[in-house]
MDAnalysis code that builds the backbone (N, CA, C; Angstrom):
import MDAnalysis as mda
import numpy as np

u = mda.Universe.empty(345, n_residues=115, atom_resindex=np.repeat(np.arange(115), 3), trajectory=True)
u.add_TopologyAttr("name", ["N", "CA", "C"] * 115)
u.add_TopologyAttr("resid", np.arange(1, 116))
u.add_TopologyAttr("resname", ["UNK", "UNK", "UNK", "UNK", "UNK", "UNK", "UNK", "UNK", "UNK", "UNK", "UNK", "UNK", "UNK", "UNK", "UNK", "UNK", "UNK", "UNK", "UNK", "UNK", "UNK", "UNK", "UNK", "UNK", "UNK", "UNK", "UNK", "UNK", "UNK", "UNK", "UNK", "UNK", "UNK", "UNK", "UNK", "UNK", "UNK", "UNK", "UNK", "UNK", "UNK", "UNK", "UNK", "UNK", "UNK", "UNK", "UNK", "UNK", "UNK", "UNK", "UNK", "UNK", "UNK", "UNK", "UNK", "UNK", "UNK", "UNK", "UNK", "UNK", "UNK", "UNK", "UNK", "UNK", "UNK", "UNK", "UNK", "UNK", "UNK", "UNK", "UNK", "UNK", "UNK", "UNK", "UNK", "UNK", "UNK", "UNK", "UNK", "UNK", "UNK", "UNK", "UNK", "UNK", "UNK", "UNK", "UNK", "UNK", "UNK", "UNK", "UNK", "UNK", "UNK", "UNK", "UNK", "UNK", "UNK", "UNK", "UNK", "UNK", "UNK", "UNK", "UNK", "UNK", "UNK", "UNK", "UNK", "UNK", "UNK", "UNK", "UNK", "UNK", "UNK", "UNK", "UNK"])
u.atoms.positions = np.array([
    [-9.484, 6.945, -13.939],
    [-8.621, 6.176, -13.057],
    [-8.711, 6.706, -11.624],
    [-8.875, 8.346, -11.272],
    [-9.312, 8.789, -10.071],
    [-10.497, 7.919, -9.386],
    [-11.148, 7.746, -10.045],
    [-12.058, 7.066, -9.449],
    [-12.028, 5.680, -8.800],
    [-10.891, 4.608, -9.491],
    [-10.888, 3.719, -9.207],
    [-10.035, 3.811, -7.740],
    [-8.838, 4.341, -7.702],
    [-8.286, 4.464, -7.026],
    [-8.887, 5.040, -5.853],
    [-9.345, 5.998, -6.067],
    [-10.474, 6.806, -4.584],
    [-11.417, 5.791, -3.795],
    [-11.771, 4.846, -4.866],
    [-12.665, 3.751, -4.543],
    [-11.864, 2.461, -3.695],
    [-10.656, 2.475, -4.159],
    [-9.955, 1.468, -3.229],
    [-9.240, 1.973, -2.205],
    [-9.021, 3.093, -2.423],
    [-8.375, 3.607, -0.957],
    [-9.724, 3.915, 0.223],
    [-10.439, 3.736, -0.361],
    [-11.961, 4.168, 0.909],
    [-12.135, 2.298, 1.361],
    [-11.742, 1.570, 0.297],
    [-11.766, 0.175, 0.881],
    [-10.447, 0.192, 2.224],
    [-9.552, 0.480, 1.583],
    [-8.461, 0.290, 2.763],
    [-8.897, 0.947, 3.836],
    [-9.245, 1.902, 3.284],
    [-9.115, 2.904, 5.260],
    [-10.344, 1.948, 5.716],
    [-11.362, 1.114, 5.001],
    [-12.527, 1.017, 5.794],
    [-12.428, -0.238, 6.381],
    [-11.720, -1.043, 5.360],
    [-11.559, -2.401, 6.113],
    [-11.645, -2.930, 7.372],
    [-12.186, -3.737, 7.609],
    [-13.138, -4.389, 9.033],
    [-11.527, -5.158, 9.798],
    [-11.285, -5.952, 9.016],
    [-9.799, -6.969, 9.313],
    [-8.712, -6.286, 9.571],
    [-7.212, -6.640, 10.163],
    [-6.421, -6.512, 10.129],
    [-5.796, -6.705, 9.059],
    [-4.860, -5.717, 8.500],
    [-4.325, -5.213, 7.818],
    [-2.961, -6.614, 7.780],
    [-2.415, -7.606, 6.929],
    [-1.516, -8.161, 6.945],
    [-0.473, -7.665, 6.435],
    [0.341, -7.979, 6.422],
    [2.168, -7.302, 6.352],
    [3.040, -8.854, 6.203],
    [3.285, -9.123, 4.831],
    [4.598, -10.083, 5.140],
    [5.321, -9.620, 5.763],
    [6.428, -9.989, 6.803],
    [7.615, -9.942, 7.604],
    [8.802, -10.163, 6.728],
    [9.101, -9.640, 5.828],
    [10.174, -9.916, 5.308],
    [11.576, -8.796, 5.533],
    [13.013, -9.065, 5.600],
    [14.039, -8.284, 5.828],
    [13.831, -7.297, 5.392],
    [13.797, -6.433, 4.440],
    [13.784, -5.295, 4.081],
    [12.344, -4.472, 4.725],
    [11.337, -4.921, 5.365],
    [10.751, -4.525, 6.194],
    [10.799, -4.073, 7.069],
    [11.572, -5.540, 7.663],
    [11.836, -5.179, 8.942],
    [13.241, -4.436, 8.932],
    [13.456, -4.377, 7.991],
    [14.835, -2.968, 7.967],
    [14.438, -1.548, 8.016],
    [13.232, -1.720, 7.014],
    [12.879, -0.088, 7.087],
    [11.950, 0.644, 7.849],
    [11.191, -0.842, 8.995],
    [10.510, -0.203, 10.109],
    [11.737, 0.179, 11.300],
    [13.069, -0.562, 11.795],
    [13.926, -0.585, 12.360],
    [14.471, 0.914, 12.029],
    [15.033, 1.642, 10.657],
    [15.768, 2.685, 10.550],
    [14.387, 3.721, 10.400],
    [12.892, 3.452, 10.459],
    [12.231, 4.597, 10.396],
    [11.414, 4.850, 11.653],
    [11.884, 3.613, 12.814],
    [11.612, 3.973, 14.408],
    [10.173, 3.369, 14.090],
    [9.515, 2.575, 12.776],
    [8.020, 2.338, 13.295],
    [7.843, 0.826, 13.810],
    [6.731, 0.612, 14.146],
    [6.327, -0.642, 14.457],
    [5.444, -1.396, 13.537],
    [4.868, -2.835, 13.338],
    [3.750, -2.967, 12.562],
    [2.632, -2.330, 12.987],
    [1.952, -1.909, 13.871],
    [0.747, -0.939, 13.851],
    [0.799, -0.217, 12.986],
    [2.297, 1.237, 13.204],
    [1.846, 2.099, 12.741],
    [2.211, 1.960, 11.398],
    [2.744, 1.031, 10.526],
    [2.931, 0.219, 9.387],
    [1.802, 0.048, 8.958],
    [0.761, -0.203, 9.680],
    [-0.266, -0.830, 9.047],
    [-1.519, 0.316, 9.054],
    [-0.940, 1.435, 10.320],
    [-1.931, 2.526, 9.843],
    [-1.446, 3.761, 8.753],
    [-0.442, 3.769, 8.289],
    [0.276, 4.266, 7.174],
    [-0.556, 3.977, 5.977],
    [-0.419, 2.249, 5.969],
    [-1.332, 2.129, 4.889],
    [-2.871, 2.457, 4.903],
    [-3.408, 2.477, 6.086],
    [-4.832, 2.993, 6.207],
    [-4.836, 4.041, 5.663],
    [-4.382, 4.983, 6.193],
    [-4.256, 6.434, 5.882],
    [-3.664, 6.862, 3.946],
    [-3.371, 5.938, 3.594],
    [-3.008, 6.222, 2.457],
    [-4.111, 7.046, 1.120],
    [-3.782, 8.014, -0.034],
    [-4.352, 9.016, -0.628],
    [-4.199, 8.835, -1.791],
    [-4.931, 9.407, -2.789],
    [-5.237, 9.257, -4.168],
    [-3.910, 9.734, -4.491],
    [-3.282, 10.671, -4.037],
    [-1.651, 11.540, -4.591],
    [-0.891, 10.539, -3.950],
    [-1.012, 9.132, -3.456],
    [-0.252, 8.337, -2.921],
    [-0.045, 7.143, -3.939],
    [-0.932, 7.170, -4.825],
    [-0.988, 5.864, -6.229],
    [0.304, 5.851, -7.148],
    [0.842, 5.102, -6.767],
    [1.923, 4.580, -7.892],
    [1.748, 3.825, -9.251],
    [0.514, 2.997, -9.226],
    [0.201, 1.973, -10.474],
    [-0.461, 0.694, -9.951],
    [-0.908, 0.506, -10.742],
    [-2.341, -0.863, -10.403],
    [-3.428, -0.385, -11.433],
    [-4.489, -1.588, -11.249],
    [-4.356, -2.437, -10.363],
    [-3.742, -3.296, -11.729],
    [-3.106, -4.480, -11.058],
    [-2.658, -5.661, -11.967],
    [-2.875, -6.974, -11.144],
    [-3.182, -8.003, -12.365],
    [-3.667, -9.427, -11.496],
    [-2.142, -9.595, -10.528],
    [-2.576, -10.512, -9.565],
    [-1.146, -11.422, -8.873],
    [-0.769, -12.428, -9.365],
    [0.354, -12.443, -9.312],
    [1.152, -13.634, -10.207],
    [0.862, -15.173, -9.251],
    [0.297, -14.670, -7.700],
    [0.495, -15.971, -6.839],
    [-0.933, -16.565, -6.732],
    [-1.932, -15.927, -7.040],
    [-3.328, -16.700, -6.655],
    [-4.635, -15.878, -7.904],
    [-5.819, -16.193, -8.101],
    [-6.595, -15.484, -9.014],
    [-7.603, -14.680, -8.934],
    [-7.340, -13.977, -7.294],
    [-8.290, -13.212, -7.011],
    [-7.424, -11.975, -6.458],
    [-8.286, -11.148, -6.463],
    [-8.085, -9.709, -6.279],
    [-7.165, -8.897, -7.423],
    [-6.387, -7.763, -6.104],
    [-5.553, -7.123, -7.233],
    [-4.437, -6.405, -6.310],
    [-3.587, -6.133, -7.439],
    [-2.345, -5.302, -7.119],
    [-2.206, -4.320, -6.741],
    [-1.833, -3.540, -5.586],
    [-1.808, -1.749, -6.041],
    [-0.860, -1.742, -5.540],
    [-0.108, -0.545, -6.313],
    [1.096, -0.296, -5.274],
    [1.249, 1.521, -5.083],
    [1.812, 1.975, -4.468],
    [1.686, 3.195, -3.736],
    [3.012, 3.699, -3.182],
    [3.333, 4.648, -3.171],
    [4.607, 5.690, -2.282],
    [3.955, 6.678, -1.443],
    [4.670, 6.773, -0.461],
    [4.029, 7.714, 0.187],
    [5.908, 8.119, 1.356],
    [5.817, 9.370, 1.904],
    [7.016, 9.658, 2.917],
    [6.734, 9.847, 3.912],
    [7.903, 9.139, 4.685],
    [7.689, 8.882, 6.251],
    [9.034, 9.505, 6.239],
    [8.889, 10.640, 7.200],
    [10.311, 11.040, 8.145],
    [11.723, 11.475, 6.867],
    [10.503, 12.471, 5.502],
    [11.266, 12.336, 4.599],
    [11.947, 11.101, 3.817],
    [11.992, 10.115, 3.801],
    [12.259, 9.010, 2.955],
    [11.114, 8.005, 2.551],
    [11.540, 8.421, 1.145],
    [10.391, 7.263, 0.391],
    [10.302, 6.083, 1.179],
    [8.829, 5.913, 0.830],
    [8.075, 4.075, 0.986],
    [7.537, 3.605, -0.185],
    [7.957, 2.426, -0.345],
    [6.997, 2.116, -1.357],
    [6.427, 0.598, -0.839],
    [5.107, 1.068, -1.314],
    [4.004, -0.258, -0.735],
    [3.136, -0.941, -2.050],
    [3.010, -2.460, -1.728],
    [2.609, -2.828, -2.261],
    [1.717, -3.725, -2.193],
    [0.332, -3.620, -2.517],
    [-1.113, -4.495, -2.034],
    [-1.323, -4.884, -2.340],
    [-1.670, -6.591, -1.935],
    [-2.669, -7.408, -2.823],
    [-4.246, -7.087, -2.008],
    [-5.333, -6.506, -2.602],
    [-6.598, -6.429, -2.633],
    [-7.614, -7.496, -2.951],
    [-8.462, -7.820, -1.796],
    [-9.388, -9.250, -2.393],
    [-10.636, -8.729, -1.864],
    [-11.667, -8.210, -2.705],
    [-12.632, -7.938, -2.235],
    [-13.662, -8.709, -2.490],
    [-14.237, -9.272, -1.849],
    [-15.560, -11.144, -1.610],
    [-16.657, -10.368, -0.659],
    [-17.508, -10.584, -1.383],
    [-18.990, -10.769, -0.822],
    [-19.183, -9.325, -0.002],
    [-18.098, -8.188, -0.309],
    [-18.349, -6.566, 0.394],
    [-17.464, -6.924, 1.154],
    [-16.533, -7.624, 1.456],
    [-15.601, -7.521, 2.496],
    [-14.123, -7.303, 1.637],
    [-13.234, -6.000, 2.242],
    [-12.007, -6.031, 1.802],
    [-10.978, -6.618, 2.394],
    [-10.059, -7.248, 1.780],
    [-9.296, -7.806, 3.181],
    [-7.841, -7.453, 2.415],
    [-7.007, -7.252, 2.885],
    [-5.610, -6.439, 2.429],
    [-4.482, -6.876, 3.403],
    [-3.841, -7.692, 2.152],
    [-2.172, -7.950, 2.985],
    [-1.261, -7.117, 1.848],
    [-0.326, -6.690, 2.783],
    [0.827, -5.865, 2.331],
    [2.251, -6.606, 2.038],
    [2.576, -6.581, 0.360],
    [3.320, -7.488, 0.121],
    [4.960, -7.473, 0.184],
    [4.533, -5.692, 0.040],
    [6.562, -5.236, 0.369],
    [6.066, -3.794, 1.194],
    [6.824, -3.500, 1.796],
    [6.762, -1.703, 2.707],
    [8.341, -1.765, 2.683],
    [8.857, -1.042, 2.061],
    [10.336, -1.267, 2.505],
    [10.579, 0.688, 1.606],
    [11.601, 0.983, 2.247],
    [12.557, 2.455, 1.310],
    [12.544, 1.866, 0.346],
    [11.678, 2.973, -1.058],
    [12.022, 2.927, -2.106],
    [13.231, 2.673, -3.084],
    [13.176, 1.265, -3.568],
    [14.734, 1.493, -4.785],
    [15.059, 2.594, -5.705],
    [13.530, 2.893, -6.042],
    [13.996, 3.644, -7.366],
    [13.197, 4.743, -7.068],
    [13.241, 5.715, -7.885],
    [11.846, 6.865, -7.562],
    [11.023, 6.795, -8.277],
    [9.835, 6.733, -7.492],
    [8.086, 6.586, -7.931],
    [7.407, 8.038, -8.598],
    [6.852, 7.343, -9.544],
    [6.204, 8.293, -9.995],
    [4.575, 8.283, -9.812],
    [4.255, 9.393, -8.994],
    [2.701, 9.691, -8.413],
    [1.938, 10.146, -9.873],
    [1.444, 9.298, -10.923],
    [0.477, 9.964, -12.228],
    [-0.628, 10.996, -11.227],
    [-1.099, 10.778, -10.295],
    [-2.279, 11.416, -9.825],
    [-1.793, 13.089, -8.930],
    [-0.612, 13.324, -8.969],
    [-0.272, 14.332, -8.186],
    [-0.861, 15.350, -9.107],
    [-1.189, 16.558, -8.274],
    [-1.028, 17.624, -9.672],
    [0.116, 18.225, -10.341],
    [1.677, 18.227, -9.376],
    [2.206, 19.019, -9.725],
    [3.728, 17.928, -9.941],
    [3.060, 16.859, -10.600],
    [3.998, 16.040, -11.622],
    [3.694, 16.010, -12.814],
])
């Protein structure tokens, strides 16, 4: 599973496109109380790490391509949790971000070592 994951996070950071972000309230709540903007929203997720995998991939319930990942990672001490739909066509990755908002519940990292 390291592998898969290592393999899609080298897609994200490499991706050619802009990074999409639904705009939804709890977004824009938790870029508002964590001082970020969509850039650095969207380079958060660039930057994201194999000890950052929460679970995936799983199909999307809204269309029949790509895939799911979702991920935690901390900003400014408080959980994030993110969640990707992945469509990779013809070598091109293209990645919209379906929730970024403070974690509800606490995530569990399978890939950490020291969980």
């Amino acid at each position: 599973m390291r592998d898969r994951v290592e393999s899609c996070i080298r897609n994200i950071a490499n991706t050619s496109f802009e990074i999409q972000i639904y705009d939804r309230d709890n977004y824009r709540k938790t870029l508002s109380e964590l001082d970020l903007t969509p850039s650095i929203a969207a380079e958060v997720i660039r930057n994201l790490t194999v000890e950052d995998y929460y679970r995936g991939p799983t199909k999307p319930d809204h269309c029949d391509k790509g895939d799911i990942w979702e991920f935690g990672t901390k900003i400014d001490n408080i959980e994030v949790y993110i969640k990707l739909h992945i469509i990779e066509d013809f070598g091109v990755t293209y990645v919209t971000c379906i929730s970024f908002h403070k974690a509800q519940w606490p995530i569990n990292y399978p890939l950490r070592g020291d969980e």
